[in-house]
N, C-alpha and C positions, 0 to 999 in steps of 0.2 A: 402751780402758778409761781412766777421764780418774781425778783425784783427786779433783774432786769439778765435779759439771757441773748449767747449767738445765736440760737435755731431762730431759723426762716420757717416763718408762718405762710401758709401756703396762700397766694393771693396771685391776682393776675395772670392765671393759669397755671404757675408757678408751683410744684408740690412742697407739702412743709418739710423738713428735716427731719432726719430721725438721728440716734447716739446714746449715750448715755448718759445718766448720772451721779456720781463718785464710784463708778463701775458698778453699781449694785443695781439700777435703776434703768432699764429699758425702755426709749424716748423711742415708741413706732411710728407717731406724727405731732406735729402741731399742728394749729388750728390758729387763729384767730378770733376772739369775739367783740368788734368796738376794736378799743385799744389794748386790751389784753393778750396776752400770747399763752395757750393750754397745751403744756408737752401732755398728750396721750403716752401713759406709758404704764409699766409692768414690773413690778418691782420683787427680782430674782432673788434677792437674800437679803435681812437684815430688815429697818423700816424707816419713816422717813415722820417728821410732826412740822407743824407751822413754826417757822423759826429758824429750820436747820439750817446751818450754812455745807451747800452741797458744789460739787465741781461739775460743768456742763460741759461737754465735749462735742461734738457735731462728726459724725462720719463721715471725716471729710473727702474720700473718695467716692460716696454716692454724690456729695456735695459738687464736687467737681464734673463727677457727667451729666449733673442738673446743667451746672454754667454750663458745659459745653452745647451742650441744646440751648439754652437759652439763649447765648449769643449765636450762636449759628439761625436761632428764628429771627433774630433782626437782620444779619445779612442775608437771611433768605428774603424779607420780603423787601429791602433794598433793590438785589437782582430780580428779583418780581419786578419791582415798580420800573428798572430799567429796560427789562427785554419784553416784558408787555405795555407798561403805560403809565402813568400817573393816576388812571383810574382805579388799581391797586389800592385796595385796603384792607386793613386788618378787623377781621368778624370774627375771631375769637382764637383761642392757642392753647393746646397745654403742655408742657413743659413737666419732663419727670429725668430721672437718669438711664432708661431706657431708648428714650426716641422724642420726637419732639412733632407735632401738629400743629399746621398754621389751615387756620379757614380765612379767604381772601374773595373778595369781590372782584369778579371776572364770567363774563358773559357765556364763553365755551370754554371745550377743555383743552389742554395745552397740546400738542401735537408733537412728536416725541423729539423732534428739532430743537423745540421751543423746551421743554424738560432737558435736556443736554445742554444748552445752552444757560440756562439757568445755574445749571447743578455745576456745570463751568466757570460760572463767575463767582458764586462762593467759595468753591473751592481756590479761585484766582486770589480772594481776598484773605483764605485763611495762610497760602502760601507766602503774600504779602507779608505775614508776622506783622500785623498792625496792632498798636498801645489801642488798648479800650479804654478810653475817656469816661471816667462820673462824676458829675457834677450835680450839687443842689444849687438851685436857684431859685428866683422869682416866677412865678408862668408867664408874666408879660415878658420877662428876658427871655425865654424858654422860648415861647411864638416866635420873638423876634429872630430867635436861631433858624427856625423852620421845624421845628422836633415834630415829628409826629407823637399822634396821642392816641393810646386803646380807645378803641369804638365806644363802649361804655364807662367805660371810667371816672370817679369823677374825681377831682381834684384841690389839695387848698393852695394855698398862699405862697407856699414853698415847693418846689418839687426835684424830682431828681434826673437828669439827663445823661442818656448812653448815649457817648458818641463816637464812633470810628472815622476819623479822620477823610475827608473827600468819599464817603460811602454810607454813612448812615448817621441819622440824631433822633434819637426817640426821647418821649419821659418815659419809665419804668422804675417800680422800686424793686425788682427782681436782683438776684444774685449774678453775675456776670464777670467773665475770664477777664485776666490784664493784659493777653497777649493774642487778637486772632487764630496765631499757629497753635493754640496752645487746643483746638479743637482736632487737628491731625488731618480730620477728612469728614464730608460731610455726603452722604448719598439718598436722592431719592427714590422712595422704596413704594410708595402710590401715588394716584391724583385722581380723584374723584367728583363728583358731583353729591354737595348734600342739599343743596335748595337751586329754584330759581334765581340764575347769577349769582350763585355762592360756590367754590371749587375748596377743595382741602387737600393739601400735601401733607404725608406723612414722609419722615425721612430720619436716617440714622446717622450719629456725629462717631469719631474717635474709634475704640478697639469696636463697639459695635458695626458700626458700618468697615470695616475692615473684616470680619466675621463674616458677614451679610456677601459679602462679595468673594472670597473665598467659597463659600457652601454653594452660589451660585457657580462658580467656575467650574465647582467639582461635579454638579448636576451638568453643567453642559457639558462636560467631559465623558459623562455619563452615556449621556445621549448619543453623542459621536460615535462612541466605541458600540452601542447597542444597534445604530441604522448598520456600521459597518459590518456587525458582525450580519444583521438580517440578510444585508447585501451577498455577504460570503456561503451564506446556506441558500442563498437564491443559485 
């Protein structure tokens, strides 16, 4: 427990941080309890007592492909709300530097039109190169924005607002890019059913989803060349 430290404690689906501490001190998570913040970690050489004054570093490129999913889950459920409906809501998310999941309120499942479409318009917004807005405010200013707000969540007095300009205003205390482009490319990679009128999208930001679509080109590639050759022995 530090007096006061960068790593993001995992909350709002959001995973904690990991990095180090004076390089000797392996930070695997944090956590949250109340208002305290708990680096889980592993201490590789040397030791550590109450008192020390220690250097906190955050790994900042897992850090980075957290944001990228994270902002990438608000303009996804932005292009939700626009190419399905305003009855789009947010039933829960998690957010890691692998990939990102948004569960949404939606009666059937999307039909591959409407997934293209979608996966279209985010990606329309990350090409935009648009400034990500944060603000802390009041919640009565906040409402008066229109900001959406997590499904359970609750909230005090003060809160903090992402906003992307003409495309999305939510509260969130998550971690989040300063530049749309700065996600590269966003793909989705399922869409599912996990309740009655509840659907879930998994989808991948940046060199992941760049990956993703490669390994797929190379399997359909695959394919091509294997009907042809069956063809050729036919």
């Amino acid at each position: 427990v530090l007096d006061q430290t960068p790593f993001y404690a995992e909350s709002g689906g959001q995973v904690g941080d990991t990095g180090t501490l004076n390089n000797q001190i392996q930070v695997t998570d944090t956590q949250k309890l109340d208002d305290v913040f708990l680096h889980h970690a592993t201490i590789e050489q040397g030791k550590i007592s109450i008192g020390d004054t220690v250097t906190a570093c955050v790994d900042n490129a897992r850090r980075l492909s957290i944001m990228r999913n994270h902002t990438a889950t608000h303009l996804l459920q932005a292009a939700l709300r626009k190419i399905l409906g305003e009855h789009v809501q947010q039933q829960g998310s998690a957010v890691d530097d692998q990939r990102l999941r948004f569960d949404f309120t939606q009666p059937v499942g999307l039909s591959a039109e409407q997934k293209a479409a979608v996966e279209d318009e985010v990606n329309r917004m990350i090409q935009a190169n648009i400034r990500v807005e944060k603000k802390a405010m009041s919640i009565e200013e906040a409402r008066r924005t229109g900001a959406l707000a997590f499904f359970a969540e609750k909230y005090g007095e003060t809160v903090r607002v992402i906003h992307v300009p003409d495309f999305s205003t939510e509260l969130c205390g998550g971690t989040h890019l300063d530049n749309t482009g700065e996600i590269k490319l966003f793909k989705i990679v399922s869409e599912s059913a996990i309740a009655q009128g509840i659907r879930r999208i998994e989808a991948l930001t940046g060199s992941n989803a760049e990956a993703f679509l490669t390994l797929k080109k190379q399997r359909e590639s695959e394919e091509v060349a294997l009907r042809q050759k069956k063809e050729q022995e036919k």
